[in-house]
GUGUTI-780284 format. One record per residue (C-alpha): x, y, z. Coordinates in steps of 0.05 Angstrom, whole numbers, padded with zeros to 5 digits, always signed. Example, Ala and Ser with C-alpha at 12.3 -4.5 7.8 and 13.67 -1.06 7.14 Angstrom:
<recs>
+00246-00090+00156+00273-00021+00143
</recs>
This chain:
<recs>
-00352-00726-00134-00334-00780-00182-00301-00737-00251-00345-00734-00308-00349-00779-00371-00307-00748-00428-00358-00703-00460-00378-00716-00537-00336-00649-00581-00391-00591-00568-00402-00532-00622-00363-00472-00595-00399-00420-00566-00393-00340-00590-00332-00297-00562-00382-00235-00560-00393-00258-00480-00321-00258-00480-00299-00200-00509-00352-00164-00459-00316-00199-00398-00252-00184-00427-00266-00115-00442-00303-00099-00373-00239-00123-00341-00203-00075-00376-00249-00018-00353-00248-00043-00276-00166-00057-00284-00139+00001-00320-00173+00054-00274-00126+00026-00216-00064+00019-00268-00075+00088-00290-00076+00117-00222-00010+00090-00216+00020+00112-00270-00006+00180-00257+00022+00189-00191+00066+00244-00197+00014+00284-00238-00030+00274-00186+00007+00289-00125+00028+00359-00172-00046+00370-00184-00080+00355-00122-00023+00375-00081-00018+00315-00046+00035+00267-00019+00039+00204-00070+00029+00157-00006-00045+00186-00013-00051+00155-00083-00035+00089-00055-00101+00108-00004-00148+00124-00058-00133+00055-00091-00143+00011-00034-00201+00044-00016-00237+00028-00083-00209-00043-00075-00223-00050-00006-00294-00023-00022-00299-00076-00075-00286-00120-00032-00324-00111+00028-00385-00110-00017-00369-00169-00070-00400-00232-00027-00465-00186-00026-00462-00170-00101-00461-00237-00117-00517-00248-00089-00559-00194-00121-00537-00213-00185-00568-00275-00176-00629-00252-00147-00656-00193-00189-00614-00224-00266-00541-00224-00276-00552-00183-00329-00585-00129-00305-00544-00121-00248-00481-00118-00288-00510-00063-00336-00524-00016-00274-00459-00030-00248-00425-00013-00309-00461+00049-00319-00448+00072-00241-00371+00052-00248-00372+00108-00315-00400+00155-00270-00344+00139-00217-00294+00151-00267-00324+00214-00281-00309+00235-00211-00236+00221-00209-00226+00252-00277-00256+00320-00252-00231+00314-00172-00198+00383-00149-00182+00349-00082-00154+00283-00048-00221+00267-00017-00262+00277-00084-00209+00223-00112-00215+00176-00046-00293+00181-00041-00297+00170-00120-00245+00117-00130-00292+00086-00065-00352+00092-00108-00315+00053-00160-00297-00004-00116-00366-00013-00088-00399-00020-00159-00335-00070-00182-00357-00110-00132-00423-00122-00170-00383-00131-00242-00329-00180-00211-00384-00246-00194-00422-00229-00260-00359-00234-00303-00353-00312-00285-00429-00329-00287-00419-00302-00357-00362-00349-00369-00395-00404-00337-00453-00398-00373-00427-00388-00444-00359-00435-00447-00345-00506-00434-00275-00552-00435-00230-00525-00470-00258-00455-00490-00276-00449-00416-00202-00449-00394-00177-00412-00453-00230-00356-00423-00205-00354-00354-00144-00349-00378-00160-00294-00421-00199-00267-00358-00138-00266-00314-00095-00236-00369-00145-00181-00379-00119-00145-00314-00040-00145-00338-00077-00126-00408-00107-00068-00371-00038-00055-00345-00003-00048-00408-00051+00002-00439-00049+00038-00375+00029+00050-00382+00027+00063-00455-00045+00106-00457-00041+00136-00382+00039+00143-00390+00029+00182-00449-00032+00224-00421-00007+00245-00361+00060+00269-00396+00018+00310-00454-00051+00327-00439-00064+00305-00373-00077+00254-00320-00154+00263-00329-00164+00241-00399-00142+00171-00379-00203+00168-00336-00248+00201-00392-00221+00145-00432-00251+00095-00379-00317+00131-00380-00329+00116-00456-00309+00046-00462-00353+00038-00391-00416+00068-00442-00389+00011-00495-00394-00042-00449-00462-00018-00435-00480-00022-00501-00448-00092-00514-00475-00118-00458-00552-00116-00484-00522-00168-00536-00509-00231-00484-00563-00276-00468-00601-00271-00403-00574-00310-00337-00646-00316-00301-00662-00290-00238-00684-00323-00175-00729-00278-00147-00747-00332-00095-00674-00323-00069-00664-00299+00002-00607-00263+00018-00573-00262+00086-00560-00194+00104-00529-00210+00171-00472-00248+00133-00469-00187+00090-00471-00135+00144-00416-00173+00189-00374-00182+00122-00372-00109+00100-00358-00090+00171-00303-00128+00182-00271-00117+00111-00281-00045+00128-00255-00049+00196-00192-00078+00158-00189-00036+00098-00184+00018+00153-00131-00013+00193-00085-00023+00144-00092+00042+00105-00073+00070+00168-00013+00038+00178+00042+00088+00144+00004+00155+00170-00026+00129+00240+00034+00090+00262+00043+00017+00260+00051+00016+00340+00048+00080+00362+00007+00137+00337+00036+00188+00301+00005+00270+00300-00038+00240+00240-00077+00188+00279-00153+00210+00284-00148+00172+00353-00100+00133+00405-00108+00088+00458-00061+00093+00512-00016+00124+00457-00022+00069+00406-00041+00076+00341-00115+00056+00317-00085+00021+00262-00078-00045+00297-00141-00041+00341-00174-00038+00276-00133-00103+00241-00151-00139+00303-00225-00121+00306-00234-00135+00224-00200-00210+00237-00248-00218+00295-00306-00199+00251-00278-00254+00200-00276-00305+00250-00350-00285+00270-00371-00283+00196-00352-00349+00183-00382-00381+00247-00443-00350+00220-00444-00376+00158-00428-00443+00184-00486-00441+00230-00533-00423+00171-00507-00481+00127-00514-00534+00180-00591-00503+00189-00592-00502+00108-00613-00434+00110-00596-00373+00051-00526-00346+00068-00486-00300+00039-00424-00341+00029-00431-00418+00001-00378-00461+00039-00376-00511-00004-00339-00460-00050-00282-00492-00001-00300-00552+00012-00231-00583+00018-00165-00571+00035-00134-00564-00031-00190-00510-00048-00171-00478+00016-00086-00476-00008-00116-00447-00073-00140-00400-00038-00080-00389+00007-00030-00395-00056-00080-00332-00093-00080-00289-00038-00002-00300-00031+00008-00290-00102-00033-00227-00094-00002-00184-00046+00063-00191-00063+00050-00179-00141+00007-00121-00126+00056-00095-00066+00111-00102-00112+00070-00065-00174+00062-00007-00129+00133+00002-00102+00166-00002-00179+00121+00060-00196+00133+00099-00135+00203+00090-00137+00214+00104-00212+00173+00168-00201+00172+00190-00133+00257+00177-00128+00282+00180-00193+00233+00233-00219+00218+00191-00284+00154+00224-00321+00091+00172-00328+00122+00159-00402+00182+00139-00380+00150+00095-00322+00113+00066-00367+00160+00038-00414+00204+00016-00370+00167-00031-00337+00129-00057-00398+00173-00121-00402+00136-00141-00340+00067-00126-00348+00069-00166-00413+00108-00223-00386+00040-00231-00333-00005-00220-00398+00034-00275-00430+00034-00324-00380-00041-00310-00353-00059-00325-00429-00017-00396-00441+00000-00423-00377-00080-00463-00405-00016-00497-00447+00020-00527-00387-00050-00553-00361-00052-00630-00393+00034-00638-00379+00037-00617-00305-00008-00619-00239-00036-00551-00205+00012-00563-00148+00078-00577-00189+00058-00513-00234+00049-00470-00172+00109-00486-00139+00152-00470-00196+00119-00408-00204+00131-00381-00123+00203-00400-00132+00207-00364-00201+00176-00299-00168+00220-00310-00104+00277-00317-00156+00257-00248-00190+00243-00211-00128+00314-00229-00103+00354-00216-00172+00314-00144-00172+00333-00136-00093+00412-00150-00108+00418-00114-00172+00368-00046-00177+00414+00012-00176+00395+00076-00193+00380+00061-00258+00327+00011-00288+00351-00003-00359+00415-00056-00346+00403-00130-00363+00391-00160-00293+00334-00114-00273+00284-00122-00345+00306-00204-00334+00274-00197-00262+00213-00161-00280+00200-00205-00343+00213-00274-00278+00165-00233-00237+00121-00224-00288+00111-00292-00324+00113-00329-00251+00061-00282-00227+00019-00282-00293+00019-00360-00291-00005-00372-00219-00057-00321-00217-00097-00359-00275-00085-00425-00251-00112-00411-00181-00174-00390-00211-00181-00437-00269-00165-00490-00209-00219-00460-00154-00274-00455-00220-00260-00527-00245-00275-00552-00176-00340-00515-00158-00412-00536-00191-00440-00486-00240-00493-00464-00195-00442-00432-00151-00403-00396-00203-00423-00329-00173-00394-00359-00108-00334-00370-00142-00328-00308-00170-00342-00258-00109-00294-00303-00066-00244-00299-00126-00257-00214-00129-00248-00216-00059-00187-00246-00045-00159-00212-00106-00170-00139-00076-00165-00149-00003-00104-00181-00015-00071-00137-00067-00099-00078-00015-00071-00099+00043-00006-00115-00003-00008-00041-00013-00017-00019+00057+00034-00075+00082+00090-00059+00029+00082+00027+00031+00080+00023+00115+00148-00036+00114+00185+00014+00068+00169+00073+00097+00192+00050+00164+00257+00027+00141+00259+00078+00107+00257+00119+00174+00292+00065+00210+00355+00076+00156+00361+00154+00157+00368+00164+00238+00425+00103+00225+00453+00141+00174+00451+00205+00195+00482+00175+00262+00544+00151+00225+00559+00220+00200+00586+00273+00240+00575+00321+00190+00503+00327+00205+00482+00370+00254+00451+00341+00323+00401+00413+00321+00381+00377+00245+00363+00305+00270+00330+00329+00326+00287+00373+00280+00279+00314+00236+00216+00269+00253+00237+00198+00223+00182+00162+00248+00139+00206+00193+00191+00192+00141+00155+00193+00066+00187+00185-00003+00206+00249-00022+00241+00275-00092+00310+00307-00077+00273+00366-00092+00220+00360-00054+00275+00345+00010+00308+00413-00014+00241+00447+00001+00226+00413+00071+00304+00422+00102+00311+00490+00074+00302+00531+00133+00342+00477+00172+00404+00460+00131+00434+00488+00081+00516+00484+00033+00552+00422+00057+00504+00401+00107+00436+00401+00055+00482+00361-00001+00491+00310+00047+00429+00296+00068+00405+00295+00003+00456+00239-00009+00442+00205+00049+00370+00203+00038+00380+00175-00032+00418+00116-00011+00358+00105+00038+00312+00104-00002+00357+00049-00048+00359+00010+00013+00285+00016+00023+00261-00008-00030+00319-00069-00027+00302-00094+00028+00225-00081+00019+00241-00130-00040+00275-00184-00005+00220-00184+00042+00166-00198-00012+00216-00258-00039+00213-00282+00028+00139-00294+00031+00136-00319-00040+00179-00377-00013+00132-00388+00044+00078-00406-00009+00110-00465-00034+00077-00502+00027+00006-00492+00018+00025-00494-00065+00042-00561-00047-00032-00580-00019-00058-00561-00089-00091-00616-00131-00051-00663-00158-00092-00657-00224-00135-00615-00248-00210-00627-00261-00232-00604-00325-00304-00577-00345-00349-00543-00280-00386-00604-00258-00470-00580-00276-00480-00589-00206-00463-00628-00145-00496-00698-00135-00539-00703-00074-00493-00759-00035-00440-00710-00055-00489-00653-00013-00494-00698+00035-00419-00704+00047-00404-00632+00050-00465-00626+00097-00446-00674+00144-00379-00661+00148-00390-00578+00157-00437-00600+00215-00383-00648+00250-00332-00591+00242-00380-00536+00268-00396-00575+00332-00318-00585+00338-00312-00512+00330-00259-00518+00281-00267-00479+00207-00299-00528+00149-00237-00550+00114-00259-00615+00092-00217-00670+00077-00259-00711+00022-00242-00689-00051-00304-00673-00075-00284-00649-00141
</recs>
């Protein structure tokens, strides 16, 4: 579609729709930040390995995610609005439920709860922006919608930090509670987006959608506790011995495979679907995509192994944990909010690039130089690289996949930007806990191996395909009956380097795939288009039409090849 004329200078619009979306973020973010930063309080209260924390917050974003595409979609049909009130309201009540769990499964079904009702919130928070901002204050508020979630973060580490080390882990999520009934209140203040009641939604799509996120979100939960090849005494189930976590992976990338046929079919027919296609309607949208999803899981893998090895390893409190990783939540605040700077100097593609190699960089420095302390120079340098390359291509993926897409598929936009966000930084989760855990395992038999000190009667009591991180403490406790003097002090060492190691390599991994992005970064516009076109021309329609027919009787997925933004 041929770029807009320069627009004549408009009268800027009101932040209050702003400061809702903002603020809304906040709510949806900090709940996951402040589970993190709670962990060990958690684990002490619920009596729970701090593996199962990691569970309860991929299910809420796995939940979100398997249900966003649909809750776009309601949104538009029954008012934007109104949908995003209820959600709001619901996601208090969530929060209500993880502040007064007295089990693991209360927290997993109502950190769930709060996933599924996100999934509403997420596509209404860019119709809002898409309705209310144009040019320059558009991109200035996606930034400031991106930066919201590392804004979430810091007050998680400074509020839920300083909670969890006073008064409790719960209050943080009391906290979320009242600024959810704020929000509510706010929200009766922004201007009605109207609904389409003529709107059919395709509940096929949305059935085979959730089912195969599901089927996924399942899968890789699974991996650390089930077995990533063969099932361990946890696995609810086992075929011929291996673990269901794999079956399930493959089944949920078969139902992806079948959702999108389906939603091909339906656009060629120009029927309702759940999904709109032309959301990636070219191969630079799809390595947005590709770059945001990359971006994604490692940023959120890596944001949940710092925690867990600050508190699970070195037995920091949440205050501690908190501050010590501050440098790099506000270096992705930061960036989120200016990289809109960098926007009129340098093409999408040449900014993204330089950002995966800055994160590869900062994974790598972290890798060679974490010791058993986190304060030295090298380490707050890495995590303020990690941070500011993260921060900067996580807002320019979505400012890049919104300035492409017509307004009228904003809520489009959105869910496909929610989803990608959490199945990604979900599966990041899953990925990074059940890779560490297993080298973890991997490391101790080597290790205890090499020493002759250790008893063969104690590594053959010793499961280390079940390996978790455990406090030297908490090892104490579980070898006490089977080692004890010399012998117990040594496996405590041992298992301390391990865990170093671990979390090293774990590391070096994630750097790894960050330089692995720098190909499809490279397939990113080579400029960037500016205000949301007002909708797509009809021989622009026609294009996209035509050319998501030719590829669906090829059988090949719609990644067309005519810029149409």
């Amino acid at each position: 579609m041929a770029s807009s004329p320069a627009a004549a200078p408009t009268a800027k619009a009101s932040w209050l729709p702003l400061i809702v979306v903002v603020l809304t973020q906040i709510q949806a973010s900090f709940a996951v930040n402040a589970l993190t930063v709670s962990m060990a309080g958690i684990t002490t209260d619920l009596d729970t390995p701090a593996t199962s924390v990691g569970t309860a917050i991929t299910a809420g974003t796995f939940a979100m995610a398997a249900f966003i595409l649909l809750g776009a979609k309601l949104g538009s049909r029954f008012g934007t609005r109104r949908v995003f009130q209820i959600a709001v309201a619901v996601h208090a009540l969530a929060m209500a439920g993880v502040a007064l769990s007295q089990s693991p499964a209360m927290l997993f079904i109502a950190q769930a709860s709060s996933g599924a009702v996100i999934a509403l919130i997420a596509p209404a928070l860019t119709v809002f922006i898409a309705t209310n901002y144009r040019g320059d204050q558009q991109a200035r508020a996606i930034g400031l919608l991106a930066a919201a979630i590392p804004a979430a973060g810091v007050l998680a580490l400074l509020i839920a930090g300083t909670f969890a080390t006073t008064i409790g882990w719960r209050w943080s999520f009391a906290l979320v509670v009242a600024l959810g009934a704020v929000n509510l209140l706010l929200s009766f203040r922004l201007k009605v987006v109207p609904p389409q009641p003529e709107l059919s939604i395709d509940w096929t799509g949305a059935f085979i959608a959730a089912g195969s996120i599901i089927l996924l979100s399942f899968g890789f939960s699974g991996l650390a506790s089930w077995g990533t090849w063969l099932a361990t005494d946890q696995a609810p189930f086992d075929v011929l011995g291996l673990s269901p976590a794999p079956i399930l992976i493959v089944l949920g990338l078969i139902g992806g495979q079948i959702f999108f046929t389906w939603v091909r079919r339906r656009q060629t027919a120009k029927r309702s679907r759940i999904f709109d296609l032309r959301v990636l309607a070219t191969r630079s949208e799809l390595a947005v995509t590709a770059c945001m999803a990359t971006m994604l899981f490692v940023g959120t893998a890596a944001n949940f192994l710092i925690p867990l090895y600050m508190q699970v390893v070195q037995g920091l409190s949440g205050i501690e944990t908190s501050f010590s990783i501050i440098p790099y939540t506000l270096s992705i605040f930061l960036a989120s909010t200016f990289v809109a700077f960098l926007y009129a100097k340098f093409a999408p593609r040449v900014i993204a690039r330089s950002g995966f190699i800055v994160v590869a960089s900062a994974l790598t420095l972290l890798a060679f130089t974490i010791r058993g302390e986190w304060g030295q120079f090298f380490v707050v340098a890495g995590l303020i690289l990690l941070g500011l390359g993260q921060g900067a291509i996580v807002a320019l993926v979505f400012n890049t996949l919104l300035s492409a897409a017509p307004k009228e598929l904003a809520g489009d936009v959105g869910a496909w930007r929610g989803l990608v966000h959490n199945l990604s930084g979900s599966v990041g989760i899953a990925v990074a806990t059940a890779f560490a855990v297993g080298t973890l395992g991997t490391i101790l038999y080597a290790s205890a191996q090499e020493h002759p000190e250790v008893s063969d009667e104690l590594i053959s009591q010793v499961n280390f395909t079940e390996a978790d991180f455990l406090t030297d403490d908490q090892l104490a406790a579980v070898l006490a009956d089977r080692a004890t003097g010399p012998e117990l002090d040594l496996a405590i060492e041992i298992n301390a380097e391990a865990r170093l190691r671990a979390l090293q390599i774990s590391l070096l991994g994630l750097a790894a795939l960050s330089l692995l992005a720098i190909v499809p970064a490279g397939r990113m516009p080579g400029r960037r288009s500016g205000d949301l076109p007002e909708k797509l021309e009809p021989d622009d329609l026609d294009a996209i039409d035509d050319s998501v027919d030719e590829k669906a009787d090829a059988g090949e997925n719609a990644t067309i090849t005519k810029d149409v933004s």
